[in-house]
VEXLO-946773 format. One line per field, with one value per residue (C-alpha): residue in three letters; x, y, z. Coordinates in steps of 0.25 Angstrom, whole numbers, plus 2048, in hexadecimal, padded with zeros to 3 digits. Last residue first. Layout:
BEGIN
ropa: [ALA / ...]
x: [X / ...]
y: [Y / ...]
z: [Z / ...]
This chain:
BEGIN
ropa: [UNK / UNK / UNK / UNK / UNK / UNK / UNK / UNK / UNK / UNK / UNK / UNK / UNK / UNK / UNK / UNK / UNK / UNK / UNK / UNK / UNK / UNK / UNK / UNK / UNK / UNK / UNK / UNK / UNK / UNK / UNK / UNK / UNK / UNK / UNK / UNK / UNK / UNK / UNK / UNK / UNK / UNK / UNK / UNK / UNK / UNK / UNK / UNK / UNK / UNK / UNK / UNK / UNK / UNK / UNK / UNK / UNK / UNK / UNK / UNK / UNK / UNK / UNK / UNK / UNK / UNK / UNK / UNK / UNK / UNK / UNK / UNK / UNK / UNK / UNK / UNK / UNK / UNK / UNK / UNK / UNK / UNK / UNK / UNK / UNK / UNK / UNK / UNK / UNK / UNK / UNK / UNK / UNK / UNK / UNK / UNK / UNK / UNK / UNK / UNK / UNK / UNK / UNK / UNK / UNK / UNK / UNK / UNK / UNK / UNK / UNK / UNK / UNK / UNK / UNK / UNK / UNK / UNK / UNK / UNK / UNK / UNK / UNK / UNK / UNK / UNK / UNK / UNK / UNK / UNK / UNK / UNK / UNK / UNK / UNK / UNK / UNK / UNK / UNK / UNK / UNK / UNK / UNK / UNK / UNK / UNK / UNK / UNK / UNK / UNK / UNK / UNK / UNK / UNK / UNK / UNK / UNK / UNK / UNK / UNK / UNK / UNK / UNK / UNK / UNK / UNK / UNK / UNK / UNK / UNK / UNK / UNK / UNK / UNK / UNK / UNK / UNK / UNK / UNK / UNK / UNK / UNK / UNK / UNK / UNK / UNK / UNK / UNK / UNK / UNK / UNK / UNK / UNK / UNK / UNK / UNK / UNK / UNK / UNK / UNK / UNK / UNK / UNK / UNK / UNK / UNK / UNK / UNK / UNK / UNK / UNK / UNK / UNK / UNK / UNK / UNK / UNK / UNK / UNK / UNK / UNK / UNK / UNK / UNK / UNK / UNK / UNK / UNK / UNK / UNK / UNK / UNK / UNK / UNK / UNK / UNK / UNK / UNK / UNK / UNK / UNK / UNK / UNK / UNK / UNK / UNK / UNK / UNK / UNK / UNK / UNK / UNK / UNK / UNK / UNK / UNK / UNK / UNK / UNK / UNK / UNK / UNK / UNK / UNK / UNK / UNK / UNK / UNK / UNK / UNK / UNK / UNK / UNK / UNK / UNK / UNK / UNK / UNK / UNK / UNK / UNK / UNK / UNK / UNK / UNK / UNK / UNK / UNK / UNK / UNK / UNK / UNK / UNK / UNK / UNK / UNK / UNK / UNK / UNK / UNK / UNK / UNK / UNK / UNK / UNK / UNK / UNK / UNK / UNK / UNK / UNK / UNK / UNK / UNK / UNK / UNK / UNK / UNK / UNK / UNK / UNK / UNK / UNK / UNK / UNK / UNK / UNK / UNK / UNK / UNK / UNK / UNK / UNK / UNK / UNK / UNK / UNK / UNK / UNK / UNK / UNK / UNK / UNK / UNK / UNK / UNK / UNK / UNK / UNK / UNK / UNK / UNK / UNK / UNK / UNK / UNK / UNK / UNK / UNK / UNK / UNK / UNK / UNK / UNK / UNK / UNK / UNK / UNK / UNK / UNK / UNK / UNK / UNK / UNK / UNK / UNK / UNK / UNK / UNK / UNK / UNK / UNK / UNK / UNK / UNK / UNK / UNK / UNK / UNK / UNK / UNK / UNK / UNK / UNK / UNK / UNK / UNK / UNK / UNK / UNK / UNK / UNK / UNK / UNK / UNK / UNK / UNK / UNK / UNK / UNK / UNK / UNK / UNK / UNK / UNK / UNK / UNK / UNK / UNK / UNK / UNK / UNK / UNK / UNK / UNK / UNK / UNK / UNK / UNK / UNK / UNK / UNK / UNK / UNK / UNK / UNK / UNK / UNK / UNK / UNK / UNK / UNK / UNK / UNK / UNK / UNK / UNK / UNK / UNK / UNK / UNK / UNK / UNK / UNK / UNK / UNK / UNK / UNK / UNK / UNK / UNK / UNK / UNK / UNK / UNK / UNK / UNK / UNK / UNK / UNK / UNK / UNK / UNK / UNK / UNK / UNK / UNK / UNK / UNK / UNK / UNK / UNK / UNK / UNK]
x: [825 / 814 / 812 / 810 / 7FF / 7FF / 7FA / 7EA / 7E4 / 7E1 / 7DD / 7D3 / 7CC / 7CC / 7C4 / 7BB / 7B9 / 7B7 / 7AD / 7A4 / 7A3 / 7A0 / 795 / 791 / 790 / 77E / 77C / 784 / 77D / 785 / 77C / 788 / 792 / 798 / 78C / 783 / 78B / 789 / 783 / 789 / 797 / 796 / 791 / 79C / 7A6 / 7A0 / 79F / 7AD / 7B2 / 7AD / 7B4 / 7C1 / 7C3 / 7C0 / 7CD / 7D4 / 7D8 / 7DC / 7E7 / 7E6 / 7EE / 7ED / 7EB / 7E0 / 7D2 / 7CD / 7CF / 7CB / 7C0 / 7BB / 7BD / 7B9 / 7A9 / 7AA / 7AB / 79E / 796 / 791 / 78F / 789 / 782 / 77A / 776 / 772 / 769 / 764 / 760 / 759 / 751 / 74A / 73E / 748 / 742 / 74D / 746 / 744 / 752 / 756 / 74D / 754 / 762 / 75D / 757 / 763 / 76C / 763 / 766 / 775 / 774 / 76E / 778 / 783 / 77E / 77D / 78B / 791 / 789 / 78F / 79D / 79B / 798 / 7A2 / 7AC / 7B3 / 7C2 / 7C7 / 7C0 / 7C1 / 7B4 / 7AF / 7B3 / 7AA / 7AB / 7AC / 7A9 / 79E / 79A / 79A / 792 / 786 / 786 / 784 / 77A / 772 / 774 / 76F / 762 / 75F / 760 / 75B / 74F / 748 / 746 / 740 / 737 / 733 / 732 / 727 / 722 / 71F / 719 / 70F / 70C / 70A / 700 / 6F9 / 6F6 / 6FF / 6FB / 6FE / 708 / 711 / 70E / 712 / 71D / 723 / 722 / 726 / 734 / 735 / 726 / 718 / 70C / 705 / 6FA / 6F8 / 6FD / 709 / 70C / 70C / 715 / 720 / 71E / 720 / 72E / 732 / 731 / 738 / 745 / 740 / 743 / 74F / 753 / 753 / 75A / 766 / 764 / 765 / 771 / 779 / 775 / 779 / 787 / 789 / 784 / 78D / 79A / 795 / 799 / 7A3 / 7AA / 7A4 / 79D / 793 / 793 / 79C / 790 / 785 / 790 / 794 / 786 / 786 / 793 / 794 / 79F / 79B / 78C / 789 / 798 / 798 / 78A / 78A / 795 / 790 / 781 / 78A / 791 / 784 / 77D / 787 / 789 / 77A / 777 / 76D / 774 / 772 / 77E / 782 / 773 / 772 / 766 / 766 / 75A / 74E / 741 / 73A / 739 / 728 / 729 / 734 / 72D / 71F / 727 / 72F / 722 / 71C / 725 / 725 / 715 / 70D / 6FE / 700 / 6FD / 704 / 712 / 70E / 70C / 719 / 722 / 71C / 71E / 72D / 730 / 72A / 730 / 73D / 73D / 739 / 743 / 74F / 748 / 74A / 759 / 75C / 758 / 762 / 76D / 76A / 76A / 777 / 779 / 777 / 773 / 76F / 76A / 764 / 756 / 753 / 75B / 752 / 745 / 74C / 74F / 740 / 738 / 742 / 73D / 731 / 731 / 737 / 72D / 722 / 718 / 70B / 705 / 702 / 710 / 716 / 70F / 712 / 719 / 722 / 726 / 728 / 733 / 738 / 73C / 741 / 748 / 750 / 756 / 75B / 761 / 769 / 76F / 773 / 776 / 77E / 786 / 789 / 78F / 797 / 79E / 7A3 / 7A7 / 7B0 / 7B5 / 7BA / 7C0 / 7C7 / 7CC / 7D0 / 7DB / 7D8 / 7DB / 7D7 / 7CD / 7C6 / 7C3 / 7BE / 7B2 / 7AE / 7A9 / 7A9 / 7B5 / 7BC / 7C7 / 7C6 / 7B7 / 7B6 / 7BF / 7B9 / 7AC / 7B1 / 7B5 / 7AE / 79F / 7A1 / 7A4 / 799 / 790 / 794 / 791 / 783 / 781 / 785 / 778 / 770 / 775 / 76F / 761 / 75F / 75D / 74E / 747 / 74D / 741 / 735 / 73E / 743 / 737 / 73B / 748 / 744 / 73B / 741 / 74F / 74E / 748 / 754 / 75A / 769 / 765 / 75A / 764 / 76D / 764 / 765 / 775 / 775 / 76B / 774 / 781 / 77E / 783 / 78F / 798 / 795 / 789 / 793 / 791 / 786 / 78A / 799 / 792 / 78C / 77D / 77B / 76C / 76C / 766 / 75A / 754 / 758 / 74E / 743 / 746 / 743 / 737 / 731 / 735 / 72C / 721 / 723 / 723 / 717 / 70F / 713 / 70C / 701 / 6FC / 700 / 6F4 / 6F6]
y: [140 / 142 / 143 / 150 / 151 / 151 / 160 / 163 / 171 / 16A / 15C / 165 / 169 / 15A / 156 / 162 / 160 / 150 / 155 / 15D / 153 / 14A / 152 / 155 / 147 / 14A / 14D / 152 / 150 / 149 / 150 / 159 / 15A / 169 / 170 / 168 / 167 / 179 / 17A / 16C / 16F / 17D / 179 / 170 / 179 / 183 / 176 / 175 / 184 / 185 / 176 / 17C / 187 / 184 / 178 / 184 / 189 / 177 / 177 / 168 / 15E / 14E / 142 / 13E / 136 / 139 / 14A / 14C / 144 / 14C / 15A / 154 / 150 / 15C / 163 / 15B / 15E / 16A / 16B / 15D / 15E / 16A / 161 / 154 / 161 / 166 / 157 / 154 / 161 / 161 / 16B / 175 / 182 / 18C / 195 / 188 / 184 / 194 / 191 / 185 / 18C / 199 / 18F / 185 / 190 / 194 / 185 / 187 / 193 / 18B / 181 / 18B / 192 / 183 / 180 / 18E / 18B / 17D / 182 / 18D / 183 / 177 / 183 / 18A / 190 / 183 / 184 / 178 / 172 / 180 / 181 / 18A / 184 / 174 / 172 / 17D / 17C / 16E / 16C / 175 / 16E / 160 / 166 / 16D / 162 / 158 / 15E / 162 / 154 / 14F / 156 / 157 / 146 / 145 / 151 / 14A / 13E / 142 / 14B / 13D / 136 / 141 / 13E / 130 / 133 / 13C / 131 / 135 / 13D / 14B / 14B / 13E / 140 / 14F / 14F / 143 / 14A / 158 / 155 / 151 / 150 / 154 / 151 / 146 / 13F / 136 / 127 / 130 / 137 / 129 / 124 / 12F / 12D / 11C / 121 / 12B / 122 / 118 / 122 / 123 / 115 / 115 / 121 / 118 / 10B / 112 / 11A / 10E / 10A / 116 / 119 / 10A / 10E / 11C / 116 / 109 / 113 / 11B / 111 / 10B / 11B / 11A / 122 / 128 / 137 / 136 / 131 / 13C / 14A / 142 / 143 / 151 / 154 / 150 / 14B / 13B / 13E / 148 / 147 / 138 / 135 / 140 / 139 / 12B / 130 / 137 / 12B / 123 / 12E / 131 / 122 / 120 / 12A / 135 / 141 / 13A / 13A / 12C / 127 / 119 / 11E / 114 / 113 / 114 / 111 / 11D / 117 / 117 / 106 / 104 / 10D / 103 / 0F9 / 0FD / 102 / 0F1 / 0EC / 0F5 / 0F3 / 0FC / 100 / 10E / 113 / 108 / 10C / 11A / 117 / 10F / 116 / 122 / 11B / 117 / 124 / 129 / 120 / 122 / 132 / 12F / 125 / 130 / 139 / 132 / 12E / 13B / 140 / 136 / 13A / 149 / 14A / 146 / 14E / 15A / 159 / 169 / 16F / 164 / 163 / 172 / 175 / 16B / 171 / 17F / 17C / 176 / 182 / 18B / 183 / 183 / 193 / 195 / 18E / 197 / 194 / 195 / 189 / 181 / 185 / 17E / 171 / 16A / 174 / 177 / 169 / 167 / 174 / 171 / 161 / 166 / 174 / 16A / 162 / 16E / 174 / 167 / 167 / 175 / 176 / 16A / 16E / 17B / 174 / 16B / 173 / 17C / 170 / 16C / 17B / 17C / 16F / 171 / 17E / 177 / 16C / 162 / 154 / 159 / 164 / 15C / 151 / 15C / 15E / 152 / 158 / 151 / 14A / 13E / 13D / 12C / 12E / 13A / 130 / 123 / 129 / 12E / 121 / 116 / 11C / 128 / 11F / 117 / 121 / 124 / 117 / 117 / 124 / 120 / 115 / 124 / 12A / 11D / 11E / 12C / 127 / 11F / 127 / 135 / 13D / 136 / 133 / 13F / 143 / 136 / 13B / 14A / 147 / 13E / 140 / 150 / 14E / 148 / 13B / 13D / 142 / 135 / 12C / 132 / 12F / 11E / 11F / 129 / 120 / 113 / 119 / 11D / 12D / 12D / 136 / 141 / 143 / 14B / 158 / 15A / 14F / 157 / 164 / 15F / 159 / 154 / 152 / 152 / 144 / 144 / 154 / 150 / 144 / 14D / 158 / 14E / 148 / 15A / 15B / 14F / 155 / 162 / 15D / 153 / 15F / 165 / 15A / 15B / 16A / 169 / 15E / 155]
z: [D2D / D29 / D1A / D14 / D11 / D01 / CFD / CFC / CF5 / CE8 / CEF / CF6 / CE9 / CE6 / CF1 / CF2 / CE3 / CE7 / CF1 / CE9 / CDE / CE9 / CEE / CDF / CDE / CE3 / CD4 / CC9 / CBB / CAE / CA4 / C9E / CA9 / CA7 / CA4 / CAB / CB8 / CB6 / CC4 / CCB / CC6 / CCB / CD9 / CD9 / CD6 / CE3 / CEC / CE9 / CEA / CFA / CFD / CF6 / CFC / D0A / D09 / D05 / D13 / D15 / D0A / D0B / D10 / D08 / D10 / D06 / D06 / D15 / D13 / D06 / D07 / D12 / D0C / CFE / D05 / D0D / D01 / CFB / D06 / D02 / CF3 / CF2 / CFF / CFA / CED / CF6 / CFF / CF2 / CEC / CFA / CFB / CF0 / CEC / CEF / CF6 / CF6 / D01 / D0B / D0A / D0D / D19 / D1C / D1D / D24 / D2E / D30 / D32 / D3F / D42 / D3F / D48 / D55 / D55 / D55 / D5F / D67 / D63 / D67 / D77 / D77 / D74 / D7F / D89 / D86 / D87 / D7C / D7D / D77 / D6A / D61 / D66 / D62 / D54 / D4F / D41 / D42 / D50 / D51 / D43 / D42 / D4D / D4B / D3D / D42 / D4D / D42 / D37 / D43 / D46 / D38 / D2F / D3B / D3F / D30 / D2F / D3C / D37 / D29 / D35 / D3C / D30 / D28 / D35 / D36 / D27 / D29 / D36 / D2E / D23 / D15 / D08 / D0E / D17 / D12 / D05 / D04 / D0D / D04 / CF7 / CF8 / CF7 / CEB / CE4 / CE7 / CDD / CE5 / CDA / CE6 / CDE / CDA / CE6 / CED / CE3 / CE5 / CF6 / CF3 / CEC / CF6 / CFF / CF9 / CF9 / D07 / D0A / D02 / D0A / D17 / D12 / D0F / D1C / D24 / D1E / D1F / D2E / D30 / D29 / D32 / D40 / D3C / D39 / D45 / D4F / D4B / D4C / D5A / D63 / D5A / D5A / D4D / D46 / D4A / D46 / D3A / D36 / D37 / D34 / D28 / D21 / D22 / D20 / D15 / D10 / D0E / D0D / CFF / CFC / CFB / CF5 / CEA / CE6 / CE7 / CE0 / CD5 / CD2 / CD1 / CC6 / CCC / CC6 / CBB / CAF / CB3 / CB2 / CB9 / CC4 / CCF / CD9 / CD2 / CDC / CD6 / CCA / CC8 / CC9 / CD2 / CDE / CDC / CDD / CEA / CEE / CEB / CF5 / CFF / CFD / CF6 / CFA / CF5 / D03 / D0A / D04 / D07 / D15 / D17 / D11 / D18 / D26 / D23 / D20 / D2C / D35 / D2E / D33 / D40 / D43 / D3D / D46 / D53 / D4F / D4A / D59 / D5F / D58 / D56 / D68 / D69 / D5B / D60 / D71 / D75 / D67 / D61 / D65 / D66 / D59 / D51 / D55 / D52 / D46 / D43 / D49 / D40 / D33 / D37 / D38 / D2C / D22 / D27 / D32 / D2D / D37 / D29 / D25 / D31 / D2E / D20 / D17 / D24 / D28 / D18 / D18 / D25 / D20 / D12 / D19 / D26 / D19 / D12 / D1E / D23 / D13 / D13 / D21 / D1F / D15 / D1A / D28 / D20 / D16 / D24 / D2A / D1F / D1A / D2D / D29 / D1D / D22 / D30 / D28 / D21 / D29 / D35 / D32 / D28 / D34 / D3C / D32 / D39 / D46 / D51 / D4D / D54 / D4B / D48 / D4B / D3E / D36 / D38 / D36 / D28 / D1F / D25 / D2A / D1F / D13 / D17 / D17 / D0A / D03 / D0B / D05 / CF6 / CF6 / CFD / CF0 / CE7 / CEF / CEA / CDD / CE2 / CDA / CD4 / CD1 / CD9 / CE3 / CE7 / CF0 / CF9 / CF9 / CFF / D09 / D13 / D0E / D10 / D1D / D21 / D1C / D22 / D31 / D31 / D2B / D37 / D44 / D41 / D40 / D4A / D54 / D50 / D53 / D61 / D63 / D6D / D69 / D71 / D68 / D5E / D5D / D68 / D71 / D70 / D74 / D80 / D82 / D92 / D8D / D7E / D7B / D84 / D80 / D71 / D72 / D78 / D70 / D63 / D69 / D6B / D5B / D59 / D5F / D5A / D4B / D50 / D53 / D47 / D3F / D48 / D47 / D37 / D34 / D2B]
């Protein structure tokens, strides 16, 4: 496949993206940008946000895994639709009910400014940790395949990429991210659907007859009945619930798209259809990743993880297959970036700036902070991926499940801590205690054979994380004196 062509499509479709952004952010102000002006329609964010939850990471990674763990990632996506619903009935009600823009101002209310300010804060490294980790995978492949045939190094398509996504979001955030997420999101099942099909015709295999041929090597395994395994069911679904929970219902980024809906109905049928539909969607690429591990076999192929799928698709498929591939390999790069970038902008400026607090601040003067802001994350976003690139994991998903484990799990105890009980906290220790529990888990997970025998700690560490926040708060907590 010629490297003049595919980047021709990359500017191609980069050019179709301004052109969508250029429509949606006329007549842009700050409030379109954080929150749509609340009038995003429920089924584009419910369609745009399985493309922002897959990610390049989904589209290469959990095929790759298959030949490992089978189908055993199925049983956290099983615990998702659990969480998801916890978020549509338990946390939406709660963000409308306050009318947030930022939900990290739910901690201020019933916490107190410290537990906020520690909240947000959790937030924001978590996803640059996970947004960055993405962006390396899909800039990483986009580089191995064209850039380095131009002699461009790593860093320069990585900056090319950035700047891209900065062009079409810098004026309209996520009025513009619900309609671009929608495009990509297409794209990105076209050309899963595409390379189902082609392979399934290559081996001469009906639906039918892959779903055998999947059963007969293992790779279709769901359920794994171990209780010592770190892929024993009960772990996953609870993990896959929690993981849902925080990764969707307390963050911002995908808050930030449901509470731009109008209405809290609304978003409860965006956030359950979303749920389904991405059920059904990582199954298919979970058969994916099965039909790619037989092709390897029938072709003597020798790349595994994360490898795999670019390997097949670019050098074992018709052009026009491969072109598809890319096509949506960059469909699925944009939104897991766009919108960590926008989500992020806006925390910091609400949650850590404060500028819709500040008084003394014009429309004007907030708009021009915003877009500073906006241009450092994407600067942060560099180092980040280039630190990514110098570490090297062969793969991504487990590192980013693992990132989340540590990150997310305070927000996870801050949250629960805040809907489950009435009780006040100390709120200048509240900081103190989501630092030290990341630190206690991270000793649990490091000497967990020393201390658990061959019970292994896998994706729980994110409750783990979260009850410690949970009962650490409790320590620091006093009964709230009724009201007279």
């Amino acid at each position: 496949m010629s490297p003049v062509l595919l980047f021709t499509l990359v500017i191609a479709y980069f050019v179709l993206l301004l052109v969508v952004a250029w429509f949606t952010s006329r007549n842009a102000n700050n409030d379109s940008f954080f929150i749509g002006n609340r009038g995003s329609n429920w089924m584009l964010v419910a369609f745009g946000m399985i493309g922002t939850s897959l990610s390049g990471v989904t589209f290469v990674s959990v095929p790759g895994t298959v030949g490992i763990e089978s189908f055993a990632y199925f049983q956290i996506i099983i615990g998702n639709l659990i969480g998801y619903a916890v978020v549509a009935y338990v946390l939406l009600p709660i963000y409308y009910r306050m009318n947030l823009t930022s939900i990290y101002n739910y901690l201020q209310t019933r916490l107190g400014f410290a537990s906020y300010k520690a909240g947000a804060s959790f937030f924001i490294l978590s996803r640059i940790l996970g947004a960055t980790a993405r962006l390396y995978l899909v800039v990483n492949i986009l580089h191995v395949t064209i850039l380095k045939n131009f002699d461009l190094p790593f860093w320069v398509g990585a900056f090319v990429i950035l700047l891209m996504i900065l062009l079409y979001t810098f004026e309209g955030g996520v009025k513009t991210i619900v309609w671009t997420d929608t495009l990509q999101t297409a794209c990105m099942l076209i050309g899963l659907v595409v390379c189902v099909g082609y392979i399934l015709s290559h081996l001469n295999l009906s639906l039918g007859d892959g779903v055998q041929a999947l059963a007969e090597k293992g790779y279709s395994k769901i359920f794994f009945f171990d209780p010592e395994s770190k892929l024993f069911f009960l772990k996953q679904i609870v993990a896959g619930a929690f993981i849902s929970i925080t990764m969707t219902g307390m963050d911002q980024e995908m808050m930030q798209k449901n509470i731009s809906v109008k209405t809290l109905k609304d978003s409860q049928k965006n956030m359950m259809t979303f749920a389904t539909i991405f059920m059904l969607v990582v199954l298919l690429f979970l058969f994916l990743g099965g039909l790619l591990h037989l092709f390897a076999e029938s072709k003597g192929i020798a790349a595994r993880g994360d490898s795999l799928f670019p390997t097949i698709a670019l050098n074992y498929m018709p052009a026009a297959v491969s072109i598809i591939f890319i096509i949506a390999l960059i469909s699925a790069l944009f939104p897991s970036a766009d919108g960590a970038i926008t989500a992020l902008t806006s925390s910091f400026c609400i949650d850590i700036l404060g500028i819709q607090r500040n008084k003394n601040l014009d429309d004007k003067q907030r708009k021009r902070i915003r877009q500073i802001v906006h241009l450092s994350f994407a600067a942060l976003f560099l180092l980040f991926v280039m630190i990514f690139k110098w570490m090297n994991n062969p793969s991504m998903i487990g590192l980013i499940l693992k990132i989340a484990g540590y990150t997310y799990g305070p927000l996870l105890g801050l949250f629960a801590f805040g809907i489950l009980t009435k009780r006040r906290v100390l709120d200048w220790l509240v900081p103190f205690v989501v630092i030290l529990s990341p630190v206690i888990c991270f000793i649990l997970d490091k000497y967990q054979k020393r201390i658990f025998g061959n019970f292994q700690i896998g994706l729980e560490l994110l409750f783990i994380n979260g009850l410690i926040t949970f009962l650490g708060l409790m320590l620091i907590s006093r009964k709230q004196a009724p009201q007279l």
